[in-house]
GUMIDO-142972 format. One record per residue (C-alpha): residue number from 1; residue in three letters; y, x, z. Coordinates in steps of 0.2 Angstrom, whole numbers. Layout:
# GUMIDO-142972
nr	rest	north	east	up
NUM	Ala	Y	X	Z $
...
# end
This chain:
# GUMIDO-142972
nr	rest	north	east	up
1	Unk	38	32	-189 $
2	Unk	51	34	-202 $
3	Unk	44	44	-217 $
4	Unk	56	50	-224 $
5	Unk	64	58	-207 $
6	Unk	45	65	-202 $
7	Unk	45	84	-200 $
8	Unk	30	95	-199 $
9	Unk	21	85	-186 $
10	Unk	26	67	-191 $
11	Unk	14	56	-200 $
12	Unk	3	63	-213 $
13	Unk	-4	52	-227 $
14	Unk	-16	60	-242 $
15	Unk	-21	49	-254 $
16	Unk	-33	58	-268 $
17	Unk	-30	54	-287 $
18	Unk	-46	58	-298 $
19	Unk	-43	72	-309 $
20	Unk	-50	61	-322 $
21	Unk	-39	43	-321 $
22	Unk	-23	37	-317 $
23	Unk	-26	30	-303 $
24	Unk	-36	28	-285 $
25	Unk	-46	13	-279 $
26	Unk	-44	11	-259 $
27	Unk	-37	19	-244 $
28	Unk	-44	19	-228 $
29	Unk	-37	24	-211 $
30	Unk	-46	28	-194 $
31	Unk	-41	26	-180 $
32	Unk	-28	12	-183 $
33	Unk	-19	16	-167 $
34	Unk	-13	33	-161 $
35	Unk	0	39	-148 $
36	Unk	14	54	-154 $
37	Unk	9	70	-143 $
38	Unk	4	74	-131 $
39	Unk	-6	57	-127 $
40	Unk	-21	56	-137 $
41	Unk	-27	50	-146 $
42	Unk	-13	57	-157 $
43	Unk	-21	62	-172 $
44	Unk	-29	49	-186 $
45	Unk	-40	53	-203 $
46	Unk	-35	47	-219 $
47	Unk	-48	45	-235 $
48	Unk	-41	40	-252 $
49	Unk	-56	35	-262 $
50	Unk	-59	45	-279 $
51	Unk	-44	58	-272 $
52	Unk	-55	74	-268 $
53	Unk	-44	91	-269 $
54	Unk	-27	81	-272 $
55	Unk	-6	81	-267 $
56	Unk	-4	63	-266 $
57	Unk	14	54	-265 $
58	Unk	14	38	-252 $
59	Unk	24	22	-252 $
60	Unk	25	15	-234 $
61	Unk	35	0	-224 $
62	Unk	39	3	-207 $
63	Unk	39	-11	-193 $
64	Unk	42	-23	-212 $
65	Unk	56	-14	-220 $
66	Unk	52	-5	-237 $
67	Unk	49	3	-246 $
68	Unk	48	22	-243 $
69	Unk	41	35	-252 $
70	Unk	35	53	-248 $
71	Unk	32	64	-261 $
72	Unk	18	77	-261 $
73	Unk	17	77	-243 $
74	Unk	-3	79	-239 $
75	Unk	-16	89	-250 $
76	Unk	-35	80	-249 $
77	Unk	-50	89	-247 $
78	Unk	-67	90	-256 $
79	Unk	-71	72	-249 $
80	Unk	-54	65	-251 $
81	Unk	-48	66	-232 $
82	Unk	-34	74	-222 $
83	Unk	-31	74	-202 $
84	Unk	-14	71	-198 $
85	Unk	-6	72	-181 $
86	Unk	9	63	-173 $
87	Unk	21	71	-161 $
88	Unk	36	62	-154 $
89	Unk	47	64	-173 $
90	Unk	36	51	-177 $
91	Unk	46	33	-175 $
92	Unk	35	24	-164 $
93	Unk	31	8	-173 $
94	Unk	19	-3	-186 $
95	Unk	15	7	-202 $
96	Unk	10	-3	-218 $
97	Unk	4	10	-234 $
98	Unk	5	0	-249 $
99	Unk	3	13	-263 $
100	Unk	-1	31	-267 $
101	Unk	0	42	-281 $
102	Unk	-8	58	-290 $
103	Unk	8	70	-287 $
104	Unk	4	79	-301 $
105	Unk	7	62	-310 $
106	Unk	25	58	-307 $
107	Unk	29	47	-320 $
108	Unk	15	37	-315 $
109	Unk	16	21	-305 $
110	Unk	9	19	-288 $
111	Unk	-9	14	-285 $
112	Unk	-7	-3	-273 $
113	Unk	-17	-1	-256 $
114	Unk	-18	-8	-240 $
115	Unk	-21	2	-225 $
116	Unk	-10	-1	-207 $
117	Unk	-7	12	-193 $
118	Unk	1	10	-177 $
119	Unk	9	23	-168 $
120	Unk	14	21	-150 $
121	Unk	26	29	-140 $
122	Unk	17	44	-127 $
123	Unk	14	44	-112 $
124	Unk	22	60	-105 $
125	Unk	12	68	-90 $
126	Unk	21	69	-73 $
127	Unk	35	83	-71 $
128	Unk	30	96	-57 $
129	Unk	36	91	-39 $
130	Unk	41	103	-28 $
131	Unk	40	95	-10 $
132	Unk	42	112	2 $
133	Unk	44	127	1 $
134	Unk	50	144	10 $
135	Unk	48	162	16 $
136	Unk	29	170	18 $
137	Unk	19	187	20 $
138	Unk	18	198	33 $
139	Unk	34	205	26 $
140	Unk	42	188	23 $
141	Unk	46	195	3 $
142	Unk	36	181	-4 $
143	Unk	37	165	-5 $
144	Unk	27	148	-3 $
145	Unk	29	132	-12 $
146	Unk	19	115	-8 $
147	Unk	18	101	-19 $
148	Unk	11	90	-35 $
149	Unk	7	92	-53 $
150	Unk	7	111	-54 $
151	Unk	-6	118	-66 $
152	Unk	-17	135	-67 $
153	Unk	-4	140	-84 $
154	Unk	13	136	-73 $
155	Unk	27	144	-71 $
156	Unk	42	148	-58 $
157	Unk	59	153	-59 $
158	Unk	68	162	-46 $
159	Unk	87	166	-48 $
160	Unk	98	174	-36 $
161	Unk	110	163	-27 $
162	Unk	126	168	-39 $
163	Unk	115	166	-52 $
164	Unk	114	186	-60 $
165	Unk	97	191	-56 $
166	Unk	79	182	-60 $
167	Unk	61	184	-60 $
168	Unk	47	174	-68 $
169	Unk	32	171	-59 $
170	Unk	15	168	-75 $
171	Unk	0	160	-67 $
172	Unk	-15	165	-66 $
173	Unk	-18	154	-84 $
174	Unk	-6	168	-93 $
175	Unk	-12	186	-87 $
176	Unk	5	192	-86 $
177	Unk	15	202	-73 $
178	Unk	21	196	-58 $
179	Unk	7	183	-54 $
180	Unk	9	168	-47 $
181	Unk	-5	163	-36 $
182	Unk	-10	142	-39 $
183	Unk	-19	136	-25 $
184	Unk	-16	116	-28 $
185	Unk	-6	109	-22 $
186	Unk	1	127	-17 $
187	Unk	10	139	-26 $
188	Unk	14	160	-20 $
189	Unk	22	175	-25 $
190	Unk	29	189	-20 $
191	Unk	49	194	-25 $
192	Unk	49	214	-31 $
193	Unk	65	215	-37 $
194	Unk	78	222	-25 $
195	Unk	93	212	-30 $
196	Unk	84	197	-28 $
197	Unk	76	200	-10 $
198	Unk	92	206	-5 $
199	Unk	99	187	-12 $
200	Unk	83	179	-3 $
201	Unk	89	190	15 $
202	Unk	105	185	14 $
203	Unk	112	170	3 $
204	Unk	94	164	-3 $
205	Unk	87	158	-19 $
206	Unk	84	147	-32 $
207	Unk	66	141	-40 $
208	Unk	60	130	-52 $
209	Unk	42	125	-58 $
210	Unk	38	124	-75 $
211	Unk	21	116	-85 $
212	Unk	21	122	-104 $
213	Unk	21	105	-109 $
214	Unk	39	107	-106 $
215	Unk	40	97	-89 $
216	Unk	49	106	-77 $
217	Unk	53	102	-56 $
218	Unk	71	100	-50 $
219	Unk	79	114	-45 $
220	Unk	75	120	-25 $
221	Unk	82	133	-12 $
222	Unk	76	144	-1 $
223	Unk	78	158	12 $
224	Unk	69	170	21 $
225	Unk	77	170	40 $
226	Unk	82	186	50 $
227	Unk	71	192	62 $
228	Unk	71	184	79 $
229	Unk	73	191	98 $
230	Unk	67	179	112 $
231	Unk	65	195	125 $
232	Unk	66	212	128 $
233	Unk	65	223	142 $
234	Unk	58	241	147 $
235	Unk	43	246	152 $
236	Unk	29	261	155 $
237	Unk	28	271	171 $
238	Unk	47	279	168 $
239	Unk	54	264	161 $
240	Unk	59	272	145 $
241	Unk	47	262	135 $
242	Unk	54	245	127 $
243	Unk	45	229	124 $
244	Unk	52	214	113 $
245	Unk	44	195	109 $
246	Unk	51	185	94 $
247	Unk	47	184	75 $
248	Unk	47	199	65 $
249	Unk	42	206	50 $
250	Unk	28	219	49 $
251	Unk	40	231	40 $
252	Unk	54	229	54 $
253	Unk	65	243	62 $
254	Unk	75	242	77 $
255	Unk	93	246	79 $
256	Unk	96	253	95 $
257	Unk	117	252	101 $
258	Unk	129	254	117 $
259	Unk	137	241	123 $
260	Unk	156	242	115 $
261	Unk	149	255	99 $
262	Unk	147	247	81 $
263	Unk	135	262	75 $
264	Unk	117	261	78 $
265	Unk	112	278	90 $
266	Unk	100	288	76 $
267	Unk	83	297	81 $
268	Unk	85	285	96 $
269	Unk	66	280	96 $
270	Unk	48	286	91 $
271	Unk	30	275	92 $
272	Unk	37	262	83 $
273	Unk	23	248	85 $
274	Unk	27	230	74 $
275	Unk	18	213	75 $
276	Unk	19	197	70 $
277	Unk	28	191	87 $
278	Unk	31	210	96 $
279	Unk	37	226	94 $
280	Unk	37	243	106 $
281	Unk	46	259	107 $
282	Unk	49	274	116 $
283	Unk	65	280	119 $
284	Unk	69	299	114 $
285	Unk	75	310	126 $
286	Unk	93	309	121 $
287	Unk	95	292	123 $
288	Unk	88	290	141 $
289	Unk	104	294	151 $
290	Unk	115	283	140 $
291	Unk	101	269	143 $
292	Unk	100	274	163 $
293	Unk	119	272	162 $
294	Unk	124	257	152 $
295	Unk	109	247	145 $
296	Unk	104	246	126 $
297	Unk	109	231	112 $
298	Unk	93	229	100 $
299	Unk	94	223	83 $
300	Unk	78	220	73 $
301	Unk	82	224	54 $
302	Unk	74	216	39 $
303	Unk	77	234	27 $
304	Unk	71	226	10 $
305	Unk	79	209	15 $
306	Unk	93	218	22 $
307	Unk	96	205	36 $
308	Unk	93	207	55 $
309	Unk	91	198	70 $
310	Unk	106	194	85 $
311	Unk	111	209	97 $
312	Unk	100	207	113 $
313	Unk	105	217	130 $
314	Unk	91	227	137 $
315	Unk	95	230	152 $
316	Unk	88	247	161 $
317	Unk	76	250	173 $
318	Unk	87	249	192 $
319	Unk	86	268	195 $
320	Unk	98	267	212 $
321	Unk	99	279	225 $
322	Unk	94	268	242 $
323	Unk	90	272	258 $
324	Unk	95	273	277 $
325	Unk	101	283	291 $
326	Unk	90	282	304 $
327	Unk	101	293	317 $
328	Unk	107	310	325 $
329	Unk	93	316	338 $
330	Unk	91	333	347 $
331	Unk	76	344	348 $
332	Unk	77	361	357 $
333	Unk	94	366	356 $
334	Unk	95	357	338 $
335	Unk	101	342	332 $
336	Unk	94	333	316 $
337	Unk	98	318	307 $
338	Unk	86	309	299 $
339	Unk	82	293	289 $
340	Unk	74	290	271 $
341	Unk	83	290	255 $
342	Unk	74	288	237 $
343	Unk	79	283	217 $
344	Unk	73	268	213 $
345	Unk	57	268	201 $
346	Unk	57	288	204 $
347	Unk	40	294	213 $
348	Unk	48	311	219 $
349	Unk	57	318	234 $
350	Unk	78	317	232 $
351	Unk	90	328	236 $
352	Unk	102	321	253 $
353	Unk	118	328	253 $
354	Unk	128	326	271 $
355	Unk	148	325	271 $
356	Unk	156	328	287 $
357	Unk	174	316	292 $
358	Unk	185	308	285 $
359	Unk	178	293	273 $
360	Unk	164	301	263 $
361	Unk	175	308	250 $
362	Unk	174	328	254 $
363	Unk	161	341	248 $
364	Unk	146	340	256 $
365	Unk	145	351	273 $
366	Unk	125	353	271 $
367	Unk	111	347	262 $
368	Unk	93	343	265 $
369	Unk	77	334	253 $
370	Unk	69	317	258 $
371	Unk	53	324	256 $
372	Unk	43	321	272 $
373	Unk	29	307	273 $
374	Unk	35	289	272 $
375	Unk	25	272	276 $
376	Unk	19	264	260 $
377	Unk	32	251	264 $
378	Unk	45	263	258 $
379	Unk	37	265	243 $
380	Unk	39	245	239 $
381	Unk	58	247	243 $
382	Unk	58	262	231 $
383	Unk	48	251	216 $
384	Unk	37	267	216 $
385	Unk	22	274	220 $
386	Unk	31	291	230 $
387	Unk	23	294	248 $
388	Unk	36	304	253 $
389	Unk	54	299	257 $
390	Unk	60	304	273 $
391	Unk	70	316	280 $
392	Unk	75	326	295 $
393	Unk	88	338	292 $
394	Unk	94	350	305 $
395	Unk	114	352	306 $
396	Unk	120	368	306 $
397	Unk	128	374	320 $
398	Unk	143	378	312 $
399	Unk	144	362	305 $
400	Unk	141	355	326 $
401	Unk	154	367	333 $
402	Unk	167	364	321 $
403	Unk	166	344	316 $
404	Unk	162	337	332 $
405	Unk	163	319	333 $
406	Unk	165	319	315 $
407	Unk	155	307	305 $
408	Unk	141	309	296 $
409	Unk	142	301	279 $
410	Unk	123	305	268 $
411	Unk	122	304	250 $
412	Unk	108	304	242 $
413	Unk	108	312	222 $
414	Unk	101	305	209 $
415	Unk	88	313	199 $
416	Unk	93	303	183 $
417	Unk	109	311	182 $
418	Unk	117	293	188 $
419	Unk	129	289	201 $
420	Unk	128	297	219 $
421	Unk	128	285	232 $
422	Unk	128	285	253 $
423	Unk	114	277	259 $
424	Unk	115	263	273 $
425	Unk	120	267	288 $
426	Unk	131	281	282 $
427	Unk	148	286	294 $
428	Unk	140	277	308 $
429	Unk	132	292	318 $
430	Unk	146	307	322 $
431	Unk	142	325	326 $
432	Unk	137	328	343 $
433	Unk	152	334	354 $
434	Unk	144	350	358 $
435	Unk	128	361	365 $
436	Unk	118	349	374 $
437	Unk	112	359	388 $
438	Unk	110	377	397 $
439	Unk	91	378	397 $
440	Unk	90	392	407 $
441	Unk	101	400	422 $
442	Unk	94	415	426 $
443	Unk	83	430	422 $
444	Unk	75	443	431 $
445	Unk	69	459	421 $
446	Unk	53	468	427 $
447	Unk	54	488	424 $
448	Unk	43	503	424 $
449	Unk	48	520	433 $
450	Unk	59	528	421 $
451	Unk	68	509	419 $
452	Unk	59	500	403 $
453	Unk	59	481	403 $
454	Unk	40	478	404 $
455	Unk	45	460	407 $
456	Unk	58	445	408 $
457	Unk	56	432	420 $
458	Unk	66	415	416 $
459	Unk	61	402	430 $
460	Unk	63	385	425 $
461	Unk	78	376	422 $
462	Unk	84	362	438 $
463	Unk	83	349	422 $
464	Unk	65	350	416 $
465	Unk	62	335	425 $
466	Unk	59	322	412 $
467	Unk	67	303	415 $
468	Unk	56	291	421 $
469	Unk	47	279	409 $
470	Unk	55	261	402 $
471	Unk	45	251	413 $
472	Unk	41	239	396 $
473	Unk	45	237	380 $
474	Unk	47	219	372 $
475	Unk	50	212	354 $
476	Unk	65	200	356 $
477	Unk	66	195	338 $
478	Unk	58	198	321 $
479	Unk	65	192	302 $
480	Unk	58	197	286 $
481	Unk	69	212	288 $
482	Unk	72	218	305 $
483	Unk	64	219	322 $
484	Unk	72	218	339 $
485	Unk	67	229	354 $
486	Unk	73	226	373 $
487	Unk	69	237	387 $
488	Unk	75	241	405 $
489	Unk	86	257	408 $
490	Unk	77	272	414 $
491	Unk	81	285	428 $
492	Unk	84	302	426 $
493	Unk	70	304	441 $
494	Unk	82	322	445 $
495	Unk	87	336	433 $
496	Unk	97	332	421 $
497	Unk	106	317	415 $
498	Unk	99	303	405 $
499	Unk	105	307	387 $
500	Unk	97	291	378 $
501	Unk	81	286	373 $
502	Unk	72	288	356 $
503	Unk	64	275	348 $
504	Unk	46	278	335 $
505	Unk	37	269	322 $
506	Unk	20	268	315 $
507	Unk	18	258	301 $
508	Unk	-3	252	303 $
509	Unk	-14	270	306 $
510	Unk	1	280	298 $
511	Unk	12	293	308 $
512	Unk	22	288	323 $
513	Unk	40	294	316 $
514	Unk	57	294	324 $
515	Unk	68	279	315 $
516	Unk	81	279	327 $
517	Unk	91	283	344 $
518	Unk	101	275	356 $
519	Unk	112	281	369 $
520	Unk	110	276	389 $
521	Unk	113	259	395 $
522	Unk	112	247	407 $
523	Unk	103	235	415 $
524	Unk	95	233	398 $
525	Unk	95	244	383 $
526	Unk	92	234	366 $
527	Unk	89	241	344 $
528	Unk	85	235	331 $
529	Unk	76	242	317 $
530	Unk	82	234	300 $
531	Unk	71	244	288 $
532	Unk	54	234	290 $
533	Unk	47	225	275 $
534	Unk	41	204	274 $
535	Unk	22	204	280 $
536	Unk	19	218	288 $
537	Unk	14	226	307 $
538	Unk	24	239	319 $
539	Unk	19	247	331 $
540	Unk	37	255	340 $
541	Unk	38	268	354 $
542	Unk	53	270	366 $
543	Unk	54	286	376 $
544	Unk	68	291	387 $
545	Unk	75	307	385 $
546	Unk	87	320	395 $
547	Unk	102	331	391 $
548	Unk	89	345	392 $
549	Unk	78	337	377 $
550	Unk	64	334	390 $
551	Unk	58	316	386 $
552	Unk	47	304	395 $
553	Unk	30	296	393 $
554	Unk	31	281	380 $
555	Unk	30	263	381 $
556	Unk	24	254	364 $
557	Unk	24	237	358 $
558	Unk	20	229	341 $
559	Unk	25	215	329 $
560	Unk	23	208	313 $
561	Unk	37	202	300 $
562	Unk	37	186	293 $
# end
């Protein structure tokens, strides 16, 4: 401690000269050994004996060069003593005070005393240490700091990354505004200004830790991440509802887009639901065709951290037209075509629409609805719970006299507005080539005396007689999709000529429904029924049937898909 350098805080000495002599008698000095602030002990108590109420001048040596001399430097009080304290402007070193003096007595010379002091360097506390930190919250806006020395009055930094915009964080120590939260050996606050959570979305942010005894960390970076997407699909009944898993922030918002578009869709959703690790929506109405058509690209945006997750593909619910044509069959004097046909996921009957020759490509010639009662396994196909599917559709007779041997091509219309598509099994059964059969020959009129029709007689037709039986029906083959019938050709048994036989299907206690038809053949007449589901019992029934439409007794047999 070099006197003559000491400022404010450096070593104080007060030596006391009586008001009534010249000169003092002794100096003592306690404690001897001291340490400059902030390791105490750093302050020391000098008594100059007969000094009460006086400015003394000192002379000193330090570490045994000399003398110095400081004049007027400590004012004494009633007992002769001052306190004086050592900061680090105080040399650290071996004091010796040889002398004081009565200031007021100038001239004077120096009263020899003897009194040592050591001063030692300090011992500075430890510098705060930041070990981790990074984004927290449920809105990730604050931030989260972990490590050593911090204190109840410490401080933090945070800067923008270029540098332009800060905020102080006061703990809890100073009662100011923004807090920091000190939770050793945790530290938290929470970022308000815009310009700096914009920096912490984006680039990130710079902090610092700082204790009042002027010890501050090094200088650490952070960022608060985008949101995160790990998957997304629809869901609901109609499939217009949309789920996604990740990481979000309670205060998220989805950005909803088409696939090729580099504008978010607005009003696209409502019942916007947000948690930590899932969302859920529901599309609006004017988004659903565009979703139906082309699937939807989510983002999830961070507003006030203005950063936002990867594009994920959300693909939509498959809303297909499916279904099958079963065949062209006759009843009465009218032929039908009839299969099933549905929109995937859609509970409701379709509309069927039938073009007549060429490929398919024409307008339709007649149309129909899939409306009559279907098997439950229909419904599985369909991803729905409809219990109405199929249909038998007359053709119109205009339609037969005009197109025969034309194909039949059968669309089924989507609901959804998507595309139209020809079931399977479309352009493989033609129009009949014409009326099947005269069913009656003649006619006898029965009339009263002045010649009134009282009645009409029409004997039966020569082909009423129906064909005989098939004498059995066996299952030849069965695959998680199709089952195969065999069975030996029929006679017509007189009448009319054998036209084909017609094959039914009951799905366990359901209905027994025409699926199919097959013309004449011999010795042995074979189909196959390709619209069965995995794990389930048939019963089939084939029946031979006439020109006329008069058909047989049926022959039944069951089997059970893989």
């Amino acid at each position: 401690m070099r006197l003559k350098s000491i400022g404010l805080l450096t070593l104080l000495f007060a030596l006391l000269v009586p008001s009534a002599s010249y000169g003092q008698s002794g100096m003592y000095v306690w404690p001897g050994d001291v340490y400059q602030y902030p390791t105490e002990p750093y302050c020391y108590t000098i008594t100059v004996i007969d000094g009460a109420e006086m400015t003394v001048d000192l002379e000193y040596y330090y570490q045994g060069v000399g003398p110095y001399y400081v004049y007027g430097w400590q004012t004494l009080d009633a007992y002769g003593q001052a306190t004086v304290c050592v900061d680090v402007s105080a040399a650290a070193g071996a004091y010796v005070f040889t002398g004081v003096r009565n200031s007021g007595y100038s001239w004077l010379p120096f009263t020899p005393v003897y009194a040592s002091l050591n001063v030692y360097a300090a011992s500075l506390p430890p510098p705060p240490a930041i070990y981790g930190l990074g984004p927290g919250c449920d809105n990730w806006d604050c931030i989260w700091i972990g490590g050593a020395n911090f204190q109840q009055d410490s401080l933090v930094y945070v800067y923008s990354a270029d540098w332009s915009t800060y905020q102080i964080f006061w703990g809890p120590a100073w009662g100011y505004s923004p807090p920091l939260q000190v939770d050793v050996p945790y530290l938290a606050m929470q970022l308000t200004d815009p310009s700096l959570l914009g920096s912490f979305g984006t680039y990130g942010v710079h902090v610092l830790v700082a204790n009042p005894d002027g010890m501050i960390s090094d200088w650490a970076w952070t960022r608060s991440g985008p949101p995160v997407i790990h998957s997304a699909g629809p869901g609901c009944e109609d499939g217009y509802c949309i789920g996604l898993t990740g990481t979000f922030p309670l205060d998220a918002v989805v950005d909803l887009r088409l696939p090729g578009q580099t504008d978010p869709i607005a009003n696209a959703y409502s019942d916007l639901t947000v948690t930590a690790t899932s969302i859920s929506l529901r599309l609006n109405p004017g988004v659903r065709h565009d979703f139906d058509a082309n699937g939807l690209y989510a983002r999830v945006v961070h507003p006030s951290l203005a950063n936002w997750s990867d594009a994920y593909y959300i693909s939509p619910v498959d809303r297909a037209v499916i279904g099958h044509v079963d065949g062209v069959w006759l009843s009465g004097l009218q032929y039908y075509v009839s299969g099933w046909a549905c929109a995937k996921s859609y509970s409701g009957s379709i509309l069927v629409e039938f073009i007549v020759g060429g490929s398919g490509a024409g307008a339709p010639a007649f149309s129909g609805t899939a409306n009559i009662a279907s098997e439950p396994g229909l419904a599985a196909l369909c991803n729905s719970n409809g219990t109405a599917y199929r249909f038998i559709t007359p053709i119109p007779v205009a339609v037969a006299e005009y197109n025969k041997r034309q194909r039949i091509y059968v669309r089924g219309v989507s609901p959804f507005g998507l595309e139209n598509s020809f079931i399977e099994n479309s352009g493989h059964y033609t129009v009949p080539s014409g009326p099947p059969v005269t069913l009656s020959w003649k006619q006898d009129y029965i009339r009263d005396g002045s010649g009134s029709v009282l009645a009409i007689a029409r004997p039966a037709p020569s082909n009423a007689t129906a064909p005989s039986a098939p004498v059995s029906v066996t299952v030849t083959g069965t695959t998680s999709t199709s089952v195969s019938l065999s069975w030996p050709a029929s006679l017509p048994s007189g009448g009319a000529s054998l036209a084909g036989y017609r094959i039914y299907r009951q799905l366990g206690s359901g209905a027994s429904l025409p699926i199919g038809s097959v013309g004449p053949a011999t010795p042995t007449v074979t189909f196959t029924d390709t619209t069965v589901l995995s794990g389930h019992t048939y019963t089939y029934t084939v029946v031979g049937i006439n020109v006329a439409e008069v058909q047989s007794t049926g022959i039944s047999a069951s089997a059970t898909t893989p």
